[in-house]
C-alpha positions, -999 to 999 in steps of 0.1 A, spaced: -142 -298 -409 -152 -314 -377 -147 -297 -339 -129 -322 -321 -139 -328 -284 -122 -313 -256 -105 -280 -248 -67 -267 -246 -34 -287 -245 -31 -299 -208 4 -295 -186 26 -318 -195 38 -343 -170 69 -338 -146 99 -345 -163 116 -376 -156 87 -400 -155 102 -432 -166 76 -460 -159 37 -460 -173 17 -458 -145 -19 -470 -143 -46 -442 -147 -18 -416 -158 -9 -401 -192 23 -408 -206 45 -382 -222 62 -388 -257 98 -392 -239 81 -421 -218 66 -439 -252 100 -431 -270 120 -448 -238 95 -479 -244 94 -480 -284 122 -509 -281 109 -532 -253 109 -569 -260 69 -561 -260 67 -525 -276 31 -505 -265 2 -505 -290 -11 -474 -303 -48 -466 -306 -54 -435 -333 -89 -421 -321 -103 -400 -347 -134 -379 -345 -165 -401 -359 -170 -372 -389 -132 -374 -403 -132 -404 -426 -109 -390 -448 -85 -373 -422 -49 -373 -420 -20 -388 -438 2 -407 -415 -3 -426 -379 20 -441 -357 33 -472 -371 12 -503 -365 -17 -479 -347 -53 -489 -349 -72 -460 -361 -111 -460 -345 -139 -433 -347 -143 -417 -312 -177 -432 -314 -167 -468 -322 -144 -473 -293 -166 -502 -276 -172 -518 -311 -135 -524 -316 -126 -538 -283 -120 -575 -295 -93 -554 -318 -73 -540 -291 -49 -566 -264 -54 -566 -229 -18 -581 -224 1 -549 -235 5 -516 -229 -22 -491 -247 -13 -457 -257 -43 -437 -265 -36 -404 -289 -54 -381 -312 -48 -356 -335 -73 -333 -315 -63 -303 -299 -60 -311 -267 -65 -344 -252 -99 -349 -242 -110 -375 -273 -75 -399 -262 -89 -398 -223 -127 -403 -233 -111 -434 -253 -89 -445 -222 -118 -445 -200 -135 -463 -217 -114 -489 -222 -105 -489 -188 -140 -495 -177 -139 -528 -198 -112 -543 -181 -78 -527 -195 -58 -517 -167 -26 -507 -186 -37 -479 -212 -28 -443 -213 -36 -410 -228 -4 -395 -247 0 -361 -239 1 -338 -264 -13 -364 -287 -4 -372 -325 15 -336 -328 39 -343 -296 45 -378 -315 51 -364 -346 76 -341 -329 95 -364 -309 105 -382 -343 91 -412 -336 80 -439 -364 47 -434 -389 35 -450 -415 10 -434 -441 -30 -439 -437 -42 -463 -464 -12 -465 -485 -31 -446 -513 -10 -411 -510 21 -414 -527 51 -394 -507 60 -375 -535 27 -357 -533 30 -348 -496 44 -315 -491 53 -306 -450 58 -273 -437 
């Protein structure tokens, strides 16, 4: 299995941020307090280039790119919405690499989530499975 990049889980944010701010992560309670806005954030699922086959589930509607493939897929992503970067890494270093990135091509309102996929998962908000091919009788969560 592939080493994603990065180190440990960062500090979370102080509590109580309600507003994405340019050049800041975003917390899961910030995304979840945005999920119903008349123009809802788009997610970006940055994987590591090696996992093809990774995962069963994303956020709903996210774009799923290979941490090496950010540039390639910029036509893919909208500049007139909010961006939430996340990965299933541990820690958040692939989703802030990604944001950069981004950011140094113009997008001025993308964020790293903290926590990524995990502190998504936990916060119960909407997924939808990876390819459709993995029927939900088969998946088994602990």
């Amino acid at each position: 299995m592939p080493e994603c990049p990065g180190g440990g889980m960062k500090d979370y944010l102080a509590k109580g941020v309600v507003e994405m701010l340019q050049g800041f992560e975003v917390t899961v309670q910030t995304v979840k307090a945005h999920m119903h806005d008349p123009v809802p954030p788009v997610f970006v699922n940055v994987r590591h280039h090696q996992d093809r086959e990774g995962g069963l589930f994303k956020a709903r509607g996210a774009l799923r790119i290979p941490d090496d493939e950010v540039e390639r897929h910029l036509d893919e992503i909208p500049r007139n919405r909010t961006v939430v970067v996340y990965s299933s890494c541990p820690g958040d270093e692939a989703s802030k690499q990604a944001a950069g990135i981004l950011r140094q091509h113009g997008w001025d309102d993308v964020h790293p989530l903290v926590g990524g996929f995990n502190a998504y998962l936990q916060a119960g908000l909407p997924v939808e499975g990876i390819g459709g091919n993995v029927p939900a009788t088969k998946i088994m969560l602990l």
